[in-house]
N, CA, C and O atoms as CSV, one atom per row, in Angstrom:
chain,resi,resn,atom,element,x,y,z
A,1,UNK,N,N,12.434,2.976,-10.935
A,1,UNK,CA,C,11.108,3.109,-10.362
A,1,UNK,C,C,10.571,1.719,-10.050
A,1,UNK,O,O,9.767,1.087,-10.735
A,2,UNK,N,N,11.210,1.297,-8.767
A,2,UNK,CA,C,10.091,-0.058,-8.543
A,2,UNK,C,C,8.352,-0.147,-8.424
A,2,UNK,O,O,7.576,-1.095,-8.545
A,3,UNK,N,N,8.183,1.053,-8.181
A,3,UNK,CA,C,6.615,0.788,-8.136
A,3,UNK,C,C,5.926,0.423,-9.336
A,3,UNK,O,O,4.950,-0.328,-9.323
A,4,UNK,N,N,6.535,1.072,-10.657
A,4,UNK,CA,C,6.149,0.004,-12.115
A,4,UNK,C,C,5.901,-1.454,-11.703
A,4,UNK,O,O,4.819,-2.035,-11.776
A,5,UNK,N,N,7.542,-2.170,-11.075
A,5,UNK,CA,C,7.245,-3.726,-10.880
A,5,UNK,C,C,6.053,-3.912,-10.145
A,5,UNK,O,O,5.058,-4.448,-10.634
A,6,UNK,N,N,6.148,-3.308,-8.494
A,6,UNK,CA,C,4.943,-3.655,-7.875
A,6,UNK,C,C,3.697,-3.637,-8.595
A,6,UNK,O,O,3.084,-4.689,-8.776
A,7,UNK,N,N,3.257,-2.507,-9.031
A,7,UNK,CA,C,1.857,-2.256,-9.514
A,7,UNK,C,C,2.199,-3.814,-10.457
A,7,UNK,O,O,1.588,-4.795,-10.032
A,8,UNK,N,N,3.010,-4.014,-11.524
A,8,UNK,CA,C,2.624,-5.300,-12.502
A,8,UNK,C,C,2.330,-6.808,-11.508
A,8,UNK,O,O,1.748,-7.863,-11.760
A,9,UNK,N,N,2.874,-6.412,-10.596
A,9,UNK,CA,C,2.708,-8.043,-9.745
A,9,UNK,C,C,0.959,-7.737,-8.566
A,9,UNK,O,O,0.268,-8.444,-7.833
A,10,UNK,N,N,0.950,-6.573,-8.938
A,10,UNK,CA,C,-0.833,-6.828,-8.611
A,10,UNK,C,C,-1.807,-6.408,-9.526
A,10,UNK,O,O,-2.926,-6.056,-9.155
A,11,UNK,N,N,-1.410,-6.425,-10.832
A,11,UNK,CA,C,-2.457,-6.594,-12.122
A,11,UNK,C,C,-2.170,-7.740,-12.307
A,11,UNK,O,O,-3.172,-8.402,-12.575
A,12,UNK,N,N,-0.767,-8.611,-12.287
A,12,UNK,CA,C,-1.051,-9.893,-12.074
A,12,UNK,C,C,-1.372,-10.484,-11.180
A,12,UNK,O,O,-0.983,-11.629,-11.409
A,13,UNK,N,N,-1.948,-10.456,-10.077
A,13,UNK,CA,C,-2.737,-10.498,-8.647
A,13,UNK,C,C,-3.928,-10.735,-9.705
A,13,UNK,O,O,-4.133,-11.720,-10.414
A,14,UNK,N,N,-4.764,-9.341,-9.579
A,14,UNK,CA,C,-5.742,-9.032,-10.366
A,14,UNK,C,C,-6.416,-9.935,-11.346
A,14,UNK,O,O,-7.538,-10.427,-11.225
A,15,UNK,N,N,-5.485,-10.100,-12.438
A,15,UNK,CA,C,-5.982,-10.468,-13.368
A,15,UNK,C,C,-6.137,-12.437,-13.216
A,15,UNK,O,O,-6.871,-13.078,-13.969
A,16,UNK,N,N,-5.575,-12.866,-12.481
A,16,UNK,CA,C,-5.550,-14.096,-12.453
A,16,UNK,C,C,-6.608,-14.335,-11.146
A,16,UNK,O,O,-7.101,-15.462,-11.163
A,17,UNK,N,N,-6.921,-13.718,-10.336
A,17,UNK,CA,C,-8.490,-13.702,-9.696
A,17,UNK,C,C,-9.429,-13.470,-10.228
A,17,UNK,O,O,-10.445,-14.150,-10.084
A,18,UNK,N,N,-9.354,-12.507,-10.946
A,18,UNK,CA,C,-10.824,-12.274,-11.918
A,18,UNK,C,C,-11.054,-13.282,-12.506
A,18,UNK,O,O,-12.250,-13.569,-12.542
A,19,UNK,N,N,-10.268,-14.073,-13.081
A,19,UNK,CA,C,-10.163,-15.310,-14.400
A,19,UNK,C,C,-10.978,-16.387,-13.522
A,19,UNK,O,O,-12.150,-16.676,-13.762
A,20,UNK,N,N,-10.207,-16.956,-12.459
A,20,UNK,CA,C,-11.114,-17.515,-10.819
A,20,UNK,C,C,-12.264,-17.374,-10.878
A,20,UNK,O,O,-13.105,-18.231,-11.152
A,21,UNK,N,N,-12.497,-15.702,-10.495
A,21,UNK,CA,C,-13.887,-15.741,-10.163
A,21,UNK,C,C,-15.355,-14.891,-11.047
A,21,UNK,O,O,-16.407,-14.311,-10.778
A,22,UNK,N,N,-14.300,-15.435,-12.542
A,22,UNK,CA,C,-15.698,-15.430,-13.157
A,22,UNK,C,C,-16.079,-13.713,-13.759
A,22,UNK,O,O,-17.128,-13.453,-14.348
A,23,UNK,N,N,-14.954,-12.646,-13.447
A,23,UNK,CA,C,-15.019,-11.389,-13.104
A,23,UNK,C,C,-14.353,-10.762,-14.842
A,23,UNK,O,O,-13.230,-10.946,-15.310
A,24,UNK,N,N,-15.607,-9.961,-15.499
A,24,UNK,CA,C,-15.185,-9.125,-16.769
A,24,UNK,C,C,-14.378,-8.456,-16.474
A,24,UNK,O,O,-13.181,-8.713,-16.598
A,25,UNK,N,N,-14.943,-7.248,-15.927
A,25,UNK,CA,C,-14.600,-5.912,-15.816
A,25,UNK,C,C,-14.255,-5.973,-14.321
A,25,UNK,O,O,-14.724,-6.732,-13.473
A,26,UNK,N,N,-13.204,-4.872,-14.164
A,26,UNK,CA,C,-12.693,-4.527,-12.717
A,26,UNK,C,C,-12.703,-3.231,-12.499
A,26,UNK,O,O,-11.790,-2.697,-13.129
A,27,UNK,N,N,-13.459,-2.335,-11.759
A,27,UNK,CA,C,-14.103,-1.276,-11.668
A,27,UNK,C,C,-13.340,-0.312,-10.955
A,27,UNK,O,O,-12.839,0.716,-11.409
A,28,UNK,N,N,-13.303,-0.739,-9.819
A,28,UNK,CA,C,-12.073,-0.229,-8.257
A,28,UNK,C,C,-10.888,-1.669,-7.883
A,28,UNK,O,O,-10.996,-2.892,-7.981
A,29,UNK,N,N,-9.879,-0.814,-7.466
A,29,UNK,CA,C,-8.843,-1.542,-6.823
A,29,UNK,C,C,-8.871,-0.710,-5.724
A,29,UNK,O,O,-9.374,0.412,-5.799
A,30,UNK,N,N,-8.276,-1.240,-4.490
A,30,UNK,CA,C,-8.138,-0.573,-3.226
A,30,UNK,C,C,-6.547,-0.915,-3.041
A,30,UNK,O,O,-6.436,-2.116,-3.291
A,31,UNK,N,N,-5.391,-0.416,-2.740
A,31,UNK,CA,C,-4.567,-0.833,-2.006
A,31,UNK,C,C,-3.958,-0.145,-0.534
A,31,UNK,O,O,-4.044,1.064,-0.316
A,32,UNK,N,N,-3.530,-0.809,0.125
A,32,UNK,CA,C,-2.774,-0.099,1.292
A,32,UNK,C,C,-1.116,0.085,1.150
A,32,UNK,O,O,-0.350,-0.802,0.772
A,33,UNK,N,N,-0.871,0.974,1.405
A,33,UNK,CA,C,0.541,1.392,1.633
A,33,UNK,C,C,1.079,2.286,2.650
A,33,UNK,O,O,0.706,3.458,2.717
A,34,UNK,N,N,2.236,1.613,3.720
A,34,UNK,CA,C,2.416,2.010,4.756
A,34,UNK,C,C,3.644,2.948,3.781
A,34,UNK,O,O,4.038,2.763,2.629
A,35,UNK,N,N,3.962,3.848,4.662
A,35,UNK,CA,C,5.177,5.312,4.656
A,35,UNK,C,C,6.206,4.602,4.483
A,35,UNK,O,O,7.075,4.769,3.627
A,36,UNK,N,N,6.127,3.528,5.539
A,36,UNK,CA,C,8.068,2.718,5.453
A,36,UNK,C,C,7.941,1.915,4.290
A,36,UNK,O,O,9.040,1.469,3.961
A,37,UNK,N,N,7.263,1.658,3.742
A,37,UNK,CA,C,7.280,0.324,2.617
A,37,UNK,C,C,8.213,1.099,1.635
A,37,UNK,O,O,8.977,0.456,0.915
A,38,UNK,N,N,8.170,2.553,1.581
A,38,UNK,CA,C,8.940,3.502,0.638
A,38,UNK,C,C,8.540,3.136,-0.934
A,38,UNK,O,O,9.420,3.086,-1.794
A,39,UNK,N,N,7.254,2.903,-1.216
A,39,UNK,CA,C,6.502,2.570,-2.197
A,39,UNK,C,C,5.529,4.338,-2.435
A,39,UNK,O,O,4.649,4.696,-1.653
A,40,UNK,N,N,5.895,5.011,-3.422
A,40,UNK,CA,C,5.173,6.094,-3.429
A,40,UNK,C,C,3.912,6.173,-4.446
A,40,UNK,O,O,3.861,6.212,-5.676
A,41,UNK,N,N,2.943,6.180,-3.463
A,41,UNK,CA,C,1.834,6.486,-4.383
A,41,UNK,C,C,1.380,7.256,-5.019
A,41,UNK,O,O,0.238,6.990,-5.395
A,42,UNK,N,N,1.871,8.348,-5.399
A,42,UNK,CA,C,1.581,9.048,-6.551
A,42,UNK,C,C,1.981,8.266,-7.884
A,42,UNK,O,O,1.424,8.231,-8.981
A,43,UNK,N,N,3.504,7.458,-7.260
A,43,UNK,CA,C,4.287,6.685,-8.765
A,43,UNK,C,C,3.215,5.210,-8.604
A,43,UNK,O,O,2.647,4.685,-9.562
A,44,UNK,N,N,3.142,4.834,-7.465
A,44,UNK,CA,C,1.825,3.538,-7.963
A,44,UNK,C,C,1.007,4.189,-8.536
A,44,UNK,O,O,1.279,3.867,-9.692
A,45,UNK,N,N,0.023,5.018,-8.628
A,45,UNK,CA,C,-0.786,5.584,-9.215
A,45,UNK,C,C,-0.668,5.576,-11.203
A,45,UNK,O,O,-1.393,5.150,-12.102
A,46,UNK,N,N,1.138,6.562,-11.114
A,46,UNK,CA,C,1.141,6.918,-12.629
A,46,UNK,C,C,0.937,4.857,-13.081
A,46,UNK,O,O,-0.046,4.290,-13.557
A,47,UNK,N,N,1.965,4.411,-12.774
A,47,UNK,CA,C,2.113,2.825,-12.853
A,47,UNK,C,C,0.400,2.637,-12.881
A,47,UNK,O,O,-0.039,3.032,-13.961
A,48,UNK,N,N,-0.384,2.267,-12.204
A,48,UNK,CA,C,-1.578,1.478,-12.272
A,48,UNK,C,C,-2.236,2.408,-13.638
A,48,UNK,O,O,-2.643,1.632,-14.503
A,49,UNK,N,N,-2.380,3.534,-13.925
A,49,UNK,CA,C,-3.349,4.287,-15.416
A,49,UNK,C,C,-2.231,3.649,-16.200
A,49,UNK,O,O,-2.822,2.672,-16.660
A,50,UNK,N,N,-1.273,3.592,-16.546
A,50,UNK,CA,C,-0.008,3.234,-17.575
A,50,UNK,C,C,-0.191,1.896,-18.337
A,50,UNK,O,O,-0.353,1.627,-19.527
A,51,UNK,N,N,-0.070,0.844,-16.724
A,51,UNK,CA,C,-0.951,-0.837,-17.275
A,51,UNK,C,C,-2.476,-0.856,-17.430
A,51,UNK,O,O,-2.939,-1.504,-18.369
A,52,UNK,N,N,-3.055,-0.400,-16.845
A,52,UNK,CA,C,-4.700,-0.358,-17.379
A,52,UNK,C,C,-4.914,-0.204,-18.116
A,52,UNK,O,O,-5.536,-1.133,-18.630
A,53,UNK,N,N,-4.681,1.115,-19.070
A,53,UNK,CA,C,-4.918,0.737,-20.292
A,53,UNK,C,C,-4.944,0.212,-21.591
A,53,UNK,O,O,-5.508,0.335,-22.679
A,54,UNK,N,N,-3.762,-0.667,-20.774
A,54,UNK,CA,C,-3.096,-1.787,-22.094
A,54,UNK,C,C,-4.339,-2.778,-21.811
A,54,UNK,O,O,-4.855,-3.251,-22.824
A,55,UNK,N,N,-4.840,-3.120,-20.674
A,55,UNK,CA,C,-5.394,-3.999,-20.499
A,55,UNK,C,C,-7.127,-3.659,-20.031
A,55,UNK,O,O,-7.589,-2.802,-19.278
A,56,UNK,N,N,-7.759,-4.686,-20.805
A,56,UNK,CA,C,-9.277,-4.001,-21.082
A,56,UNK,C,C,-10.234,-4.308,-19.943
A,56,UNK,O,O,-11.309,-3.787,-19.641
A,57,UNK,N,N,-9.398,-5.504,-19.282
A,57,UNK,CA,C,-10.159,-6.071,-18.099
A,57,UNK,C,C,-9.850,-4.646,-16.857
A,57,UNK,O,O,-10.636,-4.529,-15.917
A,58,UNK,N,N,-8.956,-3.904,-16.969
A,58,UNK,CA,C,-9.020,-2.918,-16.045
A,58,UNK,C,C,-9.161,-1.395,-16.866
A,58,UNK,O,O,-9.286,-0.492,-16.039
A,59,UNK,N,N,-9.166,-1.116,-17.671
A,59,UNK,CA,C,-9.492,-0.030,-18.166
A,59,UNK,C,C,-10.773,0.761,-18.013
A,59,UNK,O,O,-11.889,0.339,-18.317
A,60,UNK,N,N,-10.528,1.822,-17.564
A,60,UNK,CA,C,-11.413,2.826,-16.608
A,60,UNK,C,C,-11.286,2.441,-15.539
A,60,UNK,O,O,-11.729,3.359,-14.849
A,61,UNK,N,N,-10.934,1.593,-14.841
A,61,UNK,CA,C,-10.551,1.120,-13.417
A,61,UNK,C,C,-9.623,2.251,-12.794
A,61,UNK,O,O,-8.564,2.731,-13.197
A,62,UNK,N,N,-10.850,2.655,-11.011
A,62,UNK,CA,C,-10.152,3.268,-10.320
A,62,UNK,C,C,-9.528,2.856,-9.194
A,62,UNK,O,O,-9.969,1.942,-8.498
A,63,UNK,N,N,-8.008,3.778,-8.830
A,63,UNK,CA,C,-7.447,2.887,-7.456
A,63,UNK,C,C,-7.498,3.975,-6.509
A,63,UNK,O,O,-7.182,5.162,-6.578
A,64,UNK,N,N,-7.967,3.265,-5.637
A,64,UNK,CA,C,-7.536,3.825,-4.406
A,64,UNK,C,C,-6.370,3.767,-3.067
A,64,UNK,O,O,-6.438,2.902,-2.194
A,65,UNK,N,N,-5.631,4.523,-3.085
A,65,UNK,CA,C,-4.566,4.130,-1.957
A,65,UNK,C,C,-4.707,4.732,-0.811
A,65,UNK,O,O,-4.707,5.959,-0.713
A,66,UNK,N,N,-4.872,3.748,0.399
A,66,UNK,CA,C,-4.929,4.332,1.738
A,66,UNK,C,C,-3.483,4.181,2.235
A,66,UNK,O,O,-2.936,3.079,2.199
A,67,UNK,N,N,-2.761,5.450,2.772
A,67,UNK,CA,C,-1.672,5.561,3.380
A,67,UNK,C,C,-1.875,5.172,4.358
A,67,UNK,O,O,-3.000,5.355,4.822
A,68,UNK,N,N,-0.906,4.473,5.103
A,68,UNK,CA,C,-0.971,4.126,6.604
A,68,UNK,C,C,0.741,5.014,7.512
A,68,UNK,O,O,1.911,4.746,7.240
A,69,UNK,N,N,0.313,5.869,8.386
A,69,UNK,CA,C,1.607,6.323,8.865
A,69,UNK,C,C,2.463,5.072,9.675
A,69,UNK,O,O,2.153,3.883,9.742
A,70,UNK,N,N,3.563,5.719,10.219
A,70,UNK,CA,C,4.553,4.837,10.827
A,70,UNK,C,C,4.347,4.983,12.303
A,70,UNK,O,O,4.963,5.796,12.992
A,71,UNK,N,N,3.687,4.372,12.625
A,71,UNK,CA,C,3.881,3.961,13.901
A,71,UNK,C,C,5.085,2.812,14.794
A,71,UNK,O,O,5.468,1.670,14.544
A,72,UNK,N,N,5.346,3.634,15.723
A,72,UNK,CA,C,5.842,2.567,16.709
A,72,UNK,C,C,5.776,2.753,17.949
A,72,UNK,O,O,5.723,3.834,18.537
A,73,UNK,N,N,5.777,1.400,18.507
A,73,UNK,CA,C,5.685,1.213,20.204
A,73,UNK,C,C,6.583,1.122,20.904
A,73,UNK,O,O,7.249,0.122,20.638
A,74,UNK,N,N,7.071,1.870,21.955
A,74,UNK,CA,C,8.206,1.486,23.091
A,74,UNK,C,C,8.023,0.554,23.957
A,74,UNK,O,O,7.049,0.456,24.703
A,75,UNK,N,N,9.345,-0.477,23.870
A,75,UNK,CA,C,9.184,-1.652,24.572
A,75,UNK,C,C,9.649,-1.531,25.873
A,75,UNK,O,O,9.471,-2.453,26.669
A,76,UNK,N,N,10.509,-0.002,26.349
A,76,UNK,CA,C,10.221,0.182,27.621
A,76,UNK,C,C,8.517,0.889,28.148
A,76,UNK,O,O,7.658,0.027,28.336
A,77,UNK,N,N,8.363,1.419,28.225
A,77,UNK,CA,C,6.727,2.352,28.118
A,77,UNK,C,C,5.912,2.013,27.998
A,77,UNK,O,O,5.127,1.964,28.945
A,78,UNK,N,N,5.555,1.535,26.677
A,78,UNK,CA,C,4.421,0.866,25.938
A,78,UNK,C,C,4.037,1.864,25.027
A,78,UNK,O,O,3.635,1.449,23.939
A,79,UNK,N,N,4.069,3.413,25.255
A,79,UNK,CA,C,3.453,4.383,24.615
A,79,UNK,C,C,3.793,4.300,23.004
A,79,UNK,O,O,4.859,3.959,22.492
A,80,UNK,N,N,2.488,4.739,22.311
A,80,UNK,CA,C,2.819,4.464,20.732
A,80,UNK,C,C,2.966,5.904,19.850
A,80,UNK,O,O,1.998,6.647,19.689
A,81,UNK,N,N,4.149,6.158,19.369
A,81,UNK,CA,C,4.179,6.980,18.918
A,81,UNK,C,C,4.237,6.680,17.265
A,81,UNK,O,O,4.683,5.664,16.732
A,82,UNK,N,N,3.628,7.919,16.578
A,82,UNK,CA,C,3.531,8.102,14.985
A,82,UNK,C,C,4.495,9.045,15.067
A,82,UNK,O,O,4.665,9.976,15.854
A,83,UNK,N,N,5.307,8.521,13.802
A,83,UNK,CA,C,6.320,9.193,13.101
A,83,UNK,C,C,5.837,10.254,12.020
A,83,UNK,O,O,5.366,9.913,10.935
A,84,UNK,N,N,5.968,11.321,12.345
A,84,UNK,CA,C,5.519,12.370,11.192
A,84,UNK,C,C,6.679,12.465,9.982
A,84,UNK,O,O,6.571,11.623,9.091
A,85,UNK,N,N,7.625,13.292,9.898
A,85,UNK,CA,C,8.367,13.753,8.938
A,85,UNK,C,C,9.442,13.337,8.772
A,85,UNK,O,O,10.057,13.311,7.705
A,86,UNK,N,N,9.967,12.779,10.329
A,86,UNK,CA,C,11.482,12.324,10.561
A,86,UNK,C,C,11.475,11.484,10.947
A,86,UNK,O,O,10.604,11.242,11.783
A,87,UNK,N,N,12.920,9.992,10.418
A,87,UNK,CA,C,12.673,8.444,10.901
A,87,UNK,C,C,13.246,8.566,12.022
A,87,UNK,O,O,14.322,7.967,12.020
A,88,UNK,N,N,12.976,9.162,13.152
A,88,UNK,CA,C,13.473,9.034,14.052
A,88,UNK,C,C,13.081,8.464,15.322
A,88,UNK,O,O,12.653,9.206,16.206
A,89,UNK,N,N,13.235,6.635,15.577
A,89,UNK,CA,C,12.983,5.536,16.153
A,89,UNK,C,C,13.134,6.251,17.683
A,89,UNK,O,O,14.256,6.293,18.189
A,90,UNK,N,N,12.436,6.587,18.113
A,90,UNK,CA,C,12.318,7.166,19.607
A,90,UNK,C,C,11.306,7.816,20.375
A,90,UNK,O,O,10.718,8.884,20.211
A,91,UNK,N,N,11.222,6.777,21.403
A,91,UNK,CA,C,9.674,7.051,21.997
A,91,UNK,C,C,9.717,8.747,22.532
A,91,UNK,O,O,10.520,9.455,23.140
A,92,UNK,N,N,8.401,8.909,21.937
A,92,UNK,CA,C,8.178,10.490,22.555
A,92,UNK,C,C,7.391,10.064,24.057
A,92,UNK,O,O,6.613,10.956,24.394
A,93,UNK,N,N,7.411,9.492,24.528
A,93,UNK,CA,C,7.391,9.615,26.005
A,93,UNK,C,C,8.681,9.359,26.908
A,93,UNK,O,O,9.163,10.094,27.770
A,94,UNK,N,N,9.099,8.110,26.466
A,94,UNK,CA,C,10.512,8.341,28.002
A,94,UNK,C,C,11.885,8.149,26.648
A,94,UNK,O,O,12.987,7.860,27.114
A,95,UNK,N,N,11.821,8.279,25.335
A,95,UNK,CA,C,12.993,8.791,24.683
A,95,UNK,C,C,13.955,7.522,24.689
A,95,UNK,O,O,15.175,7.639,24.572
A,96,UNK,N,N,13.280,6.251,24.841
A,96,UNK,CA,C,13.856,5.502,24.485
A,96,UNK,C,C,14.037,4.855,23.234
A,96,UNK,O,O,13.048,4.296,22.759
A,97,UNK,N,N,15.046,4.823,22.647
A,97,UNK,CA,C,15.757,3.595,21.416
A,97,UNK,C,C,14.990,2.479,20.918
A,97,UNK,O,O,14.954,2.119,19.741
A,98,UNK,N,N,14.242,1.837,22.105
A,98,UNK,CA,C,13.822,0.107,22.048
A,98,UNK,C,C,12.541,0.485,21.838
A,98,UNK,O,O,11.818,0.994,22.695
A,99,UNK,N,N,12.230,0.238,20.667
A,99,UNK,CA,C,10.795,0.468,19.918
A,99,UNK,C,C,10.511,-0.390,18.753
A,99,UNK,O,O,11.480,-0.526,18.006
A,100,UNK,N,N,9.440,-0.999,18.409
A,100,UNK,CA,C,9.091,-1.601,17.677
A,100,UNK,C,C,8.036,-1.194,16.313
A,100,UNK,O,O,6.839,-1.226,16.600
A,101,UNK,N,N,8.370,-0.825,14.901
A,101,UNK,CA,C,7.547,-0.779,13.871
A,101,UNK,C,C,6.482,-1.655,14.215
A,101,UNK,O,O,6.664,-2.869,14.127
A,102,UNK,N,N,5.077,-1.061,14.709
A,102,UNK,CA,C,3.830,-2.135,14.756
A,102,UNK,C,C,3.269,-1.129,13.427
A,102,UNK,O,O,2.339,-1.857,13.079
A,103,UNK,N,N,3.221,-0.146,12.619
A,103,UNK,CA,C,2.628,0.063,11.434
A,103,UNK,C,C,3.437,0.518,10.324
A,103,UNK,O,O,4.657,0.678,10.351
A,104,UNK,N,N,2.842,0.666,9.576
A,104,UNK,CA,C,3.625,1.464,8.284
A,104,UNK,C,C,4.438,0.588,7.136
A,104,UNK,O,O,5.022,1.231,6.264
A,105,UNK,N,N,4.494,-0.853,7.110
A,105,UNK,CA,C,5.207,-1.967,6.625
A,105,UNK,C,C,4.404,-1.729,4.891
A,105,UNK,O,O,4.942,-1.555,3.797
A,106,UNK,N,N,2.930,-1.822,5.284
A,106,UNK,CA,C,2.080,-2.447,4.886
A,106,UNK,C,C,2.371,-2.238,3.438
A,106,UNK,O,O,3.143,-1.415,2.947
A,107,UNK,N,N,1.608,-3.140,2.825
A,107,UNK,CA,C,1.791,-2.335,0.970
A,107,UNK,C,C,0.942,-4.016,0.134
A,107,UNK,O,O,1.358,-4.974,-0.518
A,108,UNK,N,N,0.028,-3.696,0.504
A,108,UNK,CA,C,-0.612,-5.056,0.057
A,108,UNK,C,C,-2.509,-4.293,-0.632
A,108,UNK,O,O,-3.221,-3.329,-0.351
A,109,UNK,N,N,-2.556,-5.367,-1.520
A,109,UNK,CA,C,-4.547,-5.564,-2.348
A,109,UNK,C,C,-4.805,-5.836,-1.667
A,109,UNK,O,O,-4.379,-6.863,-1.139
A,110,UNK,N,N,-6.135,-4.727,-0.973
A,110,UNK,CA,C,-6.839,-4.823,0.062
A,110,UNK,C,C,-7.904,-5.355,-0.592
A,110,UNK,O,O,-8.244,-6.401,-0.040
A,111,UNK,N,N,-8.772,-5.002,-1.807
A,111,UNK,CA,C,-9.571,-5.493,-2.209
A,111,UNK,C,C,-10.095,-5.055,-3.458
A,111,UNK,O,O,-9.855,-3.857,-3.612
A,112,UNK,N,N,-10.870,-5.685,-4.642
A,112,UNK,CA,C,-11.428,-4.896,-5.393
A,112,UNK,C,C,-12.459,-4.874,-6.146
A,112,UNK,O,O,-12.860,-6.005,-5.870
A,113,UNK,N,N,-13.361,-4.406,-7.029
A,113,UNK,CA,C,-14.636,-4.582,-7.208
A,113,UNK,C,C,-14.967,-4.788,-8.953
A,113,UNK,O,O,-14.341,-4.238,-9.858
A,114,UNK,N,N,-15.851,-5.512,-9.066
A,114,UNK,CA,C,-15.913,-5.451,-10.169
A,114,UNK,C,C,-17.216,-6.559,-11.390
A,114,UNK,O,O,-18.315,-6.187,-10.980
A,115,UNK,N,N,-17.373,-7.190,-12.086
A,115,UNK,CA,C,-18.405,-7.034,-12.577
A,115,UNK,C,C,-18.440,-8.250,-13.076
A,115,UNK,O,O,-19.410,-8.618,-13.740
């Protein structure tokens, strides 16, 4: 389960900003996670309650994860198609191959709040 590691490398994110800026308590976390990052947030989720409550600076701390779908653009066309269910790299307008991931990478601390 890599998302254990991830989630620990943004409580250590976390916790070494708060220290910065002066910050007790951490109330909300926000993160983003695109579909392709293949980071599942239900398992970031169990991962983020698991370390929180070892740790007091985030305990009761809620996260929020915004999914981002997979988009991509055809570099013949231009047209941008979202990938629903299947990775299947091909413009739904002229069915070409040559397409570019412009979303869905993502998997980064968007931001978070706290006291």
């Amino acid at each position: 389960m890599h998302e254990l590691s991830l989630m620990q490398s943004v409580m250590d994110i976390l916790l070494e900003s708060a220290e910065q800026n002066n910050i007790c308590k951490i109330n909300k976390v926000k993160l983003v996670v695109g579909r392709f990052s293949m980071a599942l947030p239900d398992s970031l989720q169990f991962a983020f309650e698991a370390i929180a409550t070892s740790e007091p600076l985030l305990d009761g701390a809620f996260l929020e994860i915004e999914t981002r779908s997979i988009i991509c653009q055809c570099l013949e066309c231009g047209k941008k198609t979202e990938l629903e269910d299947s990775y299947q790299f091909v413009c739904s307008g002229c069915e070409s191959a040559k397409v570019e991931i412009i979303q869905g990478r993502e998997l980064y601390l968007d931001y978070y709040e706290g006291d």
